[in-house]
C-alpha positions in Angstrom: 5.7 -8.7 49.4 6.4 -6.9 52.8 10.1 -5.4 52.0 11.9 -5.3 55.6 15.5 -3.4 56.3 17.1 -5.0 59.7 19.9 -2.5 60.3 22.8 -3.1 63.0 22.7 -0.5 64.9 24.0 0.5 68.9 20.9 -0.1 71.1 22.9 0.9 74.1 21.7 3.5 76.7 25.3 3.8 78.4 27.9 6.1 77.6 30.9 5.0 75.7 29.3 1.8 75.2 28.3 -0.1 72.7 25.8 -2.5 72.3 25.2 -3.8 68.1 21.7 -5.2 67.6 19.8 -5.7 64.4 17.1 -3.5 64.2 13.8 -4.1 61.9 12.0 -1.6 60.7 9.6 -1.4 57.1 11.1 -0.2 54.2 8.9 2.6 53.3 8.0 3.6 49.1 7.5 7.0 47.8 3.6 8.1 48.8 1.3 7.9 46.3 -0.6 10.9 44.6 -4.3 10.8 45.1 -4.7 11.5 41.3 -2.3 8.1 40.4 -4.8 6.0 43.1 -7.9 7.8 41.0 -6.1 6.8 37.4 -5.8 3.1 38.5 -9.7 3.0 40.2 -10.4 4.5 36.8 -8.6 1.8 34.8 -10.1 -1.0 36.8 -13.5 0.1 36.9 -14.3 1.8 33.6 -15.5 4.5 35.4 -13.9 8.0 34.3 -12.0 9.6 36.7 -13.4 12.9 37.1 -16.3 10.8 38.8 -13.9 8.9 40.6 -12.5 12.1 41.8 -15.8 13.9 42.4 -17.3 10.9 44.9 -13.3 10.9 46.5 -13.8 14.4 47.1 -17.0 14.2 48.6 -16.3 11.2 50.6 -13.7 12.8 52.3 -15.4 15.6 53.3 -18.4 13.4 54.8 -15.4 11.6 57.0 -14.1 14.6 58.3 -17.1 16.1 59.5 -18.4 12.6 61.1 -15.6 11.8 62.4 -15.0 15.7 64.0 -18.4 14.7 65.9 -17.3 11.7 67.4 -18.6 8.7 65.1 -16.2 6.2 63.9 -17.0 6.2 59.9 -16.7 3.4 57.6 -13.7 3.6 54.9 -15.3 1.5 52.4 -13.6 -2.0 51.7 -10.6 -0.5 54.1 -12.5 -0.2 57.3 -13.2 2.8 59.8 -11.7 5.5 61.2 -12.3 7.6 64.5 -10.7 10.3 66.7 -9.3 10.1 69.8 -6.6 11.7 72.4 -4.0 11.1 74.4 -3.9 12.7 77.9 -2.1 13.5 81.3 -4.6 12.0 84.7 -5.3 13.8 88.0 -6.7 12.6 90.9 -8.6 15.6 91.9 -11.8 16.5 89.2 -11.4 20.1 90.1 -7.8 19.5 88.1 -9.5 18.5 85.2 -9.3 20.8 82.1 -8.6 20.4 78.4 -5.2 21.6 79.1 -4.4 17.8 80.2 -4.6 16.4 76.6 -1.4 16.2 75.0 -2.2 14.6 72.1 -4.9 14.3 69.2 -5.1 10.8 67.5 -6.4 9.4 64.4 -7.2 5.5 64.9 -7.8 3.4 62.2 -9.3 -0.2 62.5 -8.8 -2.4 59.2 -11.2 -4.2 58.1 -10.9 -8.2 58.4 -10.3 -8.3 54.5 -7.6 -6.2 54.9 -6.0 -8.4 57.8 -6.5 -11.5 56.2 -4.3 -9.6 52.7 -1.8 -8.2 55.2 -1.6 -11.8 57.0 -1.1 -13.8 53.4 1.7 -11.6 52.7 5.1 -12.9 52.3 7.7 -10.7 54.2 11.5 -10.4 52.6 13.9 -8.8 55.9 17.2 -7.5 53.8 19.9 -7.3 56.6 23.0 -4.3 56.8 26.0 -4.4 58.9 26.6 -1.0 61.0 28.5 0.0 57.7 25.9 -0.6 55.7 26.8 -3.2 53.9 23.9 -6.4 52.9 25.0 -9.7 55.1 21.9 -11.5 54.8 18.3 -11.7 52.9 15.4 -13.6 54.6 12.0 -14.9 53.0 9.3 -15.6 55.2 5.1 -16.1 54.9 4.9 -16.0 58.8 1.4 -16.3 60.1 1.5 -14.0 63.2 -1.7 -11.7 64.3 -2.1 -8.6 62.2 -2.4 -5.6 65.1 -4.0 -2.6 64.1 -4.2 0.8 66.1 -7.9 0.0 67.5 -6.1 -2.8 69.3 -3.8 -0.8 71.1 -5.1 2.0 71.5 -4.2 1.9 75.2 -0.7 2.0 74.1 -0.1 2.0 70.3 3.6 0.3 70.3 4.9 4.0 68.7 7.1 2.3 66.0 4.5 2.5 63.2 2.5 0.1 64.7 5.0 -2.2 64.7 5.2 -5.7 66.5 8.4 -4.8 68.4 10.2 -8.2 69.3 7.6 -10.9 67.6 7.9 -14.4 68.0 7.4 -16.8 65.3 4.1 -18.5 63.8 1.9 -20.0 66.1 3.2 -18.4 69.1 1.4 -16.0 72.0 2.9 -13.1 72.4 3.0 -11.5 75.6 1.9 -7.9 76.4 3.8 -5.5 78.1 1.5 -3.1 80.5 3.0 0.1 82.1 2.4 2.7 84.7 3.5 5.3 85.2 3.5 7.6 88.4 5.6 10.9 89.3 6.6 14.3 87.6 9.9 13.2 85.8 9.8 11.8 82.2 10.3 8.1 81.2 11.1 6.2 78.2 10.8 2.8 77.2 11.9 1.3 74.0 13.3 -1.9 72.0 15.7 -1.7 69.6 15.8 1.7 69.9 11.9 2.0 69.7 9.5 3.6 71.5 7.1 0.7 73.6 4.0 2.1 75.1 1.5 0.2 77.6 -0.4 -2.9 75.7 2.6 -3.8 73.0 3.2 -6.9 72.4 7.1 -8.1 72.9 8.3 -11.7 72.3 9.5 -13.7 75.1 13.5 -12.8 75.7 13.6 -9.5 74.1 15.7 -7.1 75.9 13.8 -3.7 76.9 15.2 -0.6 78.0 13.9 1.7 80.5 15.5 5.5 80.4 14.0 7.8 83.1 14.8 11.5 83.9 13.4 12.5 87.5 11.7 15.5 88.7 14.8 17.3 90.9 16.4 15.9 93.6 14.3 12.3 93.0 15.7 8.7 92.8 13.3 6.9 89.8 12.5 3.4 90.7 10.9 0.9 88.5 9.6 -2.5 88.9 8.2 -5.8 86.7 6.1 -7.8 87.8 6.8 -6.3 91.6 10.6 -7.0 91.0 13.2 -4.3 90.8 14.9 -3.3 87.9 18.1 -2.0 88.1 18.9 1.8 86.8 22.2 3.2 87.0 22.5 6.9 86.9 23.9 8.5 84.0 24.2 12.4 84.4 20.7 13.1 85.8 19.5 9.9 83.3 18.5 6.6 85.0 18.6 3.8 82.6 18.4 -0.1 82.4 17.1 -3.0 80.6 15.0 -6.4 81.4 14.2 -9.6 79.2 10.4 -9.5 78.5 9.2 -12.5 80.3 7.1 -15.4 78.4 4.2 -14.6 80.1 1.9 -10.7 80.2 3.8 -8.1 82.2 3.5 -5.3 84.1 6.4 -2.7 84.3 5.3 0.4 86.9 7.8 3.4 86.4 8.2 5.9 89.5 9.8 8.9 87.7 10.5 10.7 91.6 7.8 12.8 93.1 4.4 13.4 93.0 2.6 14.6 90.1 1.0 13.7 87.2 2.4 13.1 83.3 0.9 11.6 80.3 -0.9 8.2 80.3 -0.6 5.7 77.5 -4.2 5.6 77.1 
């Protein structure tokens, strides 16, 4: 079973107000040793586990090197795994230069054995007031679609892969795409999450939009070619939208022009 905390907590981006929301997130265990994982294999297989250990060891080190020359290797009976970057764009070719990656990723893709486990287990949501204090427990065995980092890769969702705003069983959920154009910085988030370009939000959620602009710039942003409203909070623009039941597109103008990361 799936243990998930949903904490109240302020999700508001305006100053001295205060906006309570219950926010889900997983509950996370103590890692495991790699020697404990080896002990159990052991157990299970009959195996010893200094052979266990040797072909861990070995495997490892055939992944990273594969995987440092661009193949995406197998993890056997878990799936594969691949690098990959984030990175700033520029028009011009002649700007092009490895200065513009910002980021170096790891993306894993489960394999469908994995999904269907994940998908058959039952999740138990354990709800706190601001204080702290348990005001509700929740069992489900919802059926939603298990989303993995190969699916959105063009925008992993930045809460752990997390489906930020879900709808119940048997429901599409609608994706959230967003551009981004200017030199200022931008944020968007739900529930106090980061939301990058491809995440998946469930119809009605409220999103917030934060956006500090290059100097001397007025930020702008739009949905679906419809203006969202930002008020300016000390240099800060922010405001929020309800995701719409169908696929949107949110296009953030941060002020001038320029170039700043991608979600791809």
């Amino acid at each position: 079973m799936i243990q998930i905390k949903a904490k109240q907590q302020n999700v508001s981006f305006e100053k001295n107000v205060e906006k309570l929301a219950f926010v889900l997130s997983a509950h996370l265990y103590n890692t495991l040793d790699a020697d404990k994982v080896i002990e159990e294999a052991a157990k299970r297989s009959g195996i010893s586990a200094g052979v266990i250990k040797a072909a861990w060891d070995a495997a490892g080190e055939v992944i990273r090197t594969w995987a440092t020359e661009g193949h995406n290797v197998p993890l056997p009976g878990l799936g594969s795994m691949r690098f990959s970057v984030r990175s700033k764009s520029v028009q011009n070719v002649e700007d092009v230069k490895t200065s513009l990656i910002t980021a170096r990723r790891v993306v894993f893709t489960p394999a469908k054995e994995v999904k269907d486990e994940l998908q058959a287990t039952k999740i138990a949501i354990t709800c706190y007031d601001k204080d702290g204090n348990i005001v509700k427990r929740v069992t489900s065995a919802d059926t939603n679609d298990v989303e993995d980092s190969e699916g959105t890769e063009n925008g992993s969702n930045g809460s752990s892969g997390e489906n930020p705003g879900g709808s119940g069983s048997g429901t599409t959920i609608p994706t959230l795409s967003i551009s981004r154009t200017g030199s200022g910085t931008s944020a968007v988030t739900v529930g106090g999450n980061a939301v990058s370009s491809g995440s998946q939000i469930g119809a009605g959620t409220e999103v917030a939009i934060s956006v500090t602009p290059a100097a001397g710039q007025t930020p702008t942003a739009t949905l679906n070619g419809t203006s969202v409203s930002l008020t300016n909070n000390e240099g800060t623009y922010t405001g929020t939208f309800q995701m719409p039941a169908d696929n949107a597109t949110l296009v953030i103008n941060s002020g001038s022009d320029g170039s700043q990361p991608d979600d791809n």
